[in-house]
Backbone as CSV, one residue per row, in Angstrom:
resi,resn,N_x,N_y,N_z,CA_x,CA_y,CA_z,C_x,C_y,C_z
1,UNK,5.222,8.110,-9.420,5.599,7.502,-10.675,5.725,8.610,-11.710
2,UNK,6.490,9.056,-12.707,6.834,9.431,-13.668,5.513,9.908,-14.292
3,UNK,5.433,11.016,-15.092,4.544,11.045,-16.294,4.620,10.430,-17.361
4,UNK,5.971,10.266,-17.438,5.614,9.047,-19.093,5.451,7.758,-18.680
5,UNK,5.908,6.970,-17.522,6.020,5.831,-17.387,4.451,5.471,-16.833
6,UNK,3.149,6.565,-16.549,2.022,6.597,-16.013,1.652,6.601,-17.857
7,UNK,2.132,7.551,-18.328,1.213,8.081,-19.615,1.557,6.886,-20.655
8,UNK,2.642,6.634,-21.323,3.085,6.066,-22.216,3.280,4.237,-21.656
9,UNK,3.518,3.974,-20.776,3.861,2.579,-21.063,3.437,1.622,-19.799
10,UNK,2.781,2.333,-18.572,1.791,1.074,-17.738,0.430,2.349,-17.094
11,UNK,-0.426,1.532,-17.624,-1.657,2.370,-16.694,-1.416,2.539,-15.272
12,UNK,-1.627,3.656,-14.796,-1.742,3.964,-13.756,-2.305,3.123,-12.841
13,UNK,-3.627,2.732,-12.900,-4.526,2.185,-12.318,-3.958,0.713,-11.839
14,UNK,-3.240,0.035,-12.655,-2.540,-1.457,-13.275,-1.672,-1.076,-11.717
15,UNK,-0.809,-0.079,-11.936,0.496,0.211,-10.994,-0.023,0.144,-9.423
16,UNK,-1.167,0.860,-9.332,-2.013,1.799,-8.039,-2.348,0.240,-7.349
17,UNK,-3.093,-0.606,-7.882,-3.546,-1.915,-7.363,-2.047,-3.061,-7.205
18,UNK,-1.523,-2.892,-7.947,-0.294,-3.927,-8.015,0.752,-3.473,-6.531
19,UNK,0.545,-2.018,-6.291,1.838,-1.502,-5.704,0.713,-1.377,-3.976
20,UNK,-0.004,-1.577,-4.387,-0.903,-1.694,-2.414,-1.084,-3.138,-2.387
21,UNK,-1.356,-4.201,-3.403,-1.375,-5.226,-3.172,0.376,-5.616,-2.462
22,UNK,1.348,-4.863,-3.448,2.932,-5.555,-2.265,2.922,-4.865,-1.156
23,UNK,2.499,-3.853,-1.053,2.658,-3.419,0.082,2.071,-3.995,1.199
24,UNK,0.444,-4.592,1.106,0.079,-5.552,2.296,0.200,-6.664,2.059
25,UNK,1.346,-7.355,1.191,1.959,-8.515,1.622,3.147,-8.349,2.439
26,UNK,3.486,-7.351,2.016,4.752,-6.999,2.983,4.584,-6.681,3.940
27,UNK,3.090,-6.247,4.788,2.655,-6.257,5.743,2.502,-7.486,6.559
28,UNK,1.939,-8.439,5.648,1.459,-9.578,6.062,-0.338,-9.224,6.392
29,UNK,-0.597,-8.948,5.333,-2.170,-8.635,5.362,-2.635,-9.402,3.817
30,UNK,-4.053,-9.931,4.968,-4.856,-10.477,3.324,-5.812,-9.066,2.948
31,UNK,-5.599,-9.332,1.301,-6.641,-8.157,1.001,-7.042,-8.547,0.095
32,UNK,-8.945,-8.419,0.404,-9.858,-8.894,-0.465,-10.457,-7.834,-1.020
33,UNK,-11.370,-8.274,-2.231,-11.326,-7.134,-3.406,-12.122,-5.785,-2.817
34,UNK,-13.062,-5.956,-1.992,-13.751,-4.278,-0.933,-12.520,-4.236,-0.788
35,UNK,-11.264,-4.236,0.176,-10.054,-3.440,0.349,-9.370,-2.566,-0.526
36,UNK,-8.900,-3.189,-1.535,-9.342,-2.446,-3.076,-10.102,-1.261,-3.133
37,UNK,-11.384,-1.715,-3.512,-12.564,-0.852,-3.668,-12.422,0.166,-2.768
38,UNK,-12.315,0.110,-1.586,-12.477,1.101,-0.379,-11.228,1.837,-0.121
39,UNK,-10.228,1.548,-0.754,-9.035,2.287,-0.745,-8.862,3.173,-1.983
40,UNK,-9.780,2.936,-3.030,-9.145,3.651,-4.283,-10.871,4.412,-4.927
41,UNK,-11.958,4.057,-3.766,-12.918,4.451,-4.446,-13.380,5.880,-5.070
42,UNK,-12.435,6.717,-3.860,-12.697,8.144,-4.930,-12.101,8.389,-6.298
43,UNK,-10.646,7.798,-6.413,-9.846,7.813,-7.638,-10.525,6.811,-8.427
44,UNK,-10.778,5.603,-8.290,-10.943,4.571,-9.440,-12.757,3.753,-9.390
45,UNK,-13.273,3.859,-10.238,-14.755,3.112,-10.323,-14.630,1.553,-10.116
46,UNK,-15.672,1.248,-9.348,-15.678,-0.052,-9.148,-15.379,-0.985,-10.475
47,UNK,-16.237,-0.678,-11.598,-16.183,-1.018,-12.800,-14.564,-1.588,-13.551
48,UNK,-13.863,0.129,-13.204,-12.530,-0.447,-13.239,-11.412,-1.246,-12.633
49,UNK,-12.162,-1.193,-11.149,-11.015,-1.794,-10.159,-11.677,-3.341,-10.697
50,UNK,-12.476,-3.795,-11.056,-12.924,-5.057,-11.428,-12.212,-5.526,-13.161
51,UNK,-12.187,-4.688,-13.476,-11.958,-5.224,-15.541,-10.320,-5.199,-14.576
52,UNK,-9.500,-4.391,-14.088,-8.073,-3.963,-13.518,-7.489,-5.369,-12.906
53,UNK,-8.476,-6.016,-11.834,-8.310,-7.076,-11.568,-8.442,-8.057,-12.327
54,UNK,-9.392,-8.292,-13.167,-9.342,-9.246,-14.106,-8.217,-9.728,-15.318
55,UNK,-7.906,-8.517,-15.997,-6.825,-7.908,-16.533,-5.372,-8.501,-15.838
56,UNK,-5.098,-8.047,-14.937,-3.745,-8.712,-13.888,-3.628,-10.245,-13.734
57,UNK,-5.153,-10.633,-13.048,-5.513,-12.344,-12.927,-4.874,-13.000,-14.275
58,UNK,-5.756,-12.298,-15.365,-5.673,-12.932,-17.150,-3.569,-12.945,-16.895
59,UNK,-2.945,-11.964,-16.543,-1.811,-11.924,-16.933,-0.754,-12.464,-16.005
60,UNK,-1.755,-13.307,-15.224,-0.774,-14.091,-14.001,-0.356,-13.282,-12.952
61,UNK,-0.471,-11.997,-12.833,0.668,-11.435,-11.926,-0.672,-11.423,-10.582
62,UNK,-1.704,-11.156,-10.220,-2.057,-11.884,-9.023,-3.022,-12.784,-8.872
63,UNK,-2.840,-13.604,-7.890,-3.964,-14.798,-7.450,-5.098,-14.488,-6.946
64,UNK,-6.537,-15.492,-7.118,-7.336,-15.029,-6.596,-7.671,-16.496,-5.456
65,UNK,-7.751,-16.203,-4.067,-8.090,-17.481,-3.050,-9.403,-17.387,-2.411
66,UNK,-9.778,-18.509,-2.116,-11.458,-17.914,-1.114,-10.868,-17.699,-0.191
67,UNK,-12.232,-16.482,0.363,-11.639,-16.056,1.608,-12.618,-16.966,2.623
68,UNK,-12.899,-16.341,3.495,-14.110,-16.912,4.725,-15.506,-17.263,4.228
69,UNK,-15.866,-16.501,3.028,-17.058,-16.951,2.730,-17.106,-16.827,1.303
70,UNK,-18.405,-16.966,0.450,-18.122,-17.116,-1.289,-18.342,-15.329,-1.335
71,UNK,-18.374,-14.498,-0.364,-18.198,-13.195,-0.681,-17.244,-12.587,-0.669
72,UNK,-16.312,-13.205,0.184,-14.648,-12.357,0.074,-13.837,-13.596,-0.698
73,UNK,-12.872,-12.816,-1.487,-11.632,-13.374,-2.142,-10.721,-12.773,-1.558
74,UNK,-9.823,-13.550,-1.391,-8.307,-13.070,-1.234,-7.129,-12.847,-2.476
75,UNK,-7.043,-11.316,-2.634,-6.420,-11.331,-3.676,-4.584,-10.864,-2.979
76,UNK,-3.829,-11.998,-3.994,-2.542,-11.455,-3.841,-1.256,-11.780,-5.270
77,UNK,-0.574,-10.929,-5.078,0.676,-11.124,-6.101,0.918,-11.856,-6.604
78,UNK,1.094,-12.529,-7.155,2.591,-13.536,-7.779,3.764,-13.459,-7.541
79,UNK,4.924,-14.317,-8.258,6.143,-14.169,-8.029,6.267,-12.926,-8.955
80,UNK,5.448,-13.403,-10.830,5.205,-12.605,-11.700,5.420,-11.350,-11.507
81,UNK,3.958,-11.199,-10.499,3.489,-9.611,-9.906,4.933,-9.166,-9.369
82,UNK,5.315,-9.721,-8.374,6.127,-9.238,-7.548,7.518,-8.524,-8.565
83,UNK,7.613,-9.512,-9.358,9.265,-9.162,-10.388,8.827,-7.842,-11.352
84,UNK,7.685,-7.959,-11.746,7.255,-6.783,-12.501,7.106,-5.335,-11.470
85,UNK,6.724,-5.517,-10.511,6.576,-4.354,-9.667,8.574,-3.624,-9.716
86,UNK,9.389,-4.988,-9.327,10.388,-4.412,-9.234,11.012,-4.054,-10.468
87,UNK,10.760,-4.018,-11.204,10.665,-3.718,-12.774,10.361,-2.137,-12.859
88,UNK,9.035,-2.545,-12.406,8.457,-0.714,-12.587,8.992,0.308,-11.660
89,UNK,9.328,-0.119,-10.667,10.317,0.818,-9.645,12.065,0.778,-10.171
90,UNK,12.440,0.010,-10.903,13.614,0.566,-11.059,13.571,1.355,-12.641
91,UNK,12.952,1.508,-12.906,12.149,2.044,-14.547,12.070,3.297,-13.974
92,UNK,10.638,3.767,-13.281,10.597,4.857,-12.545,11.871,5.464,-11.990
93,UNK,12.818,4.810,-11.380,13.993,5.558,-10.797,14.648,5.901,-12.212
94,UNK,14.669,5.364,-13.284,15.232,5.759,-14.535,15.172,7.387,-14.560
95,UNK,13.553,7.398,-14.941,12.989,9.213,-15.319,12.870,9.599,-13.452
């Protein structure tokens, strides 16, 4: 992603979770919030991958489902999520 489009106009962090969440739908994978956590834990604090998720939820762009037990959620996209991602990738191809 771009330096300005990281610096100036979507957090990084926002992008990093939004853009692995399409990617394992496009897998066809559920991913609950440890998947997250365990994929981004050296770069991002739990703290943040949690306010990050909350943040996204608040703004519609992904869902939260039970998973197997009241300890896993299944988190995934929206249509929202999904149109904004393609948003930010044709933005990025801009710079």
């Amino acid at each position: 992603m771009s330096e300005l489009l990281k610096e100036k106009f979507f957090p990084e962090t926002l992008h990093k979770i939004l853009f692995f969440l399409s990617k394992s739908q496009i897998n066809k994978e559920a991913v609950i919030i440890n998947d997250i956590k365990k994929t981004f834990e050296s770069e991002i604090s739990y703290p943040i991958i949690n306010q990050t998720l909350a943040l996204l939820r608040s703004a519609g762009l992904i869902k939260k489902k039970d998973g197997k037990d009241r300890r896993h959620h299944i988190i995934e996209l929206t249509e929202k999520g999904t149109h904004l991602l393609e948003i930010l990738d044709k933005f990025n191809d801009f710079f």
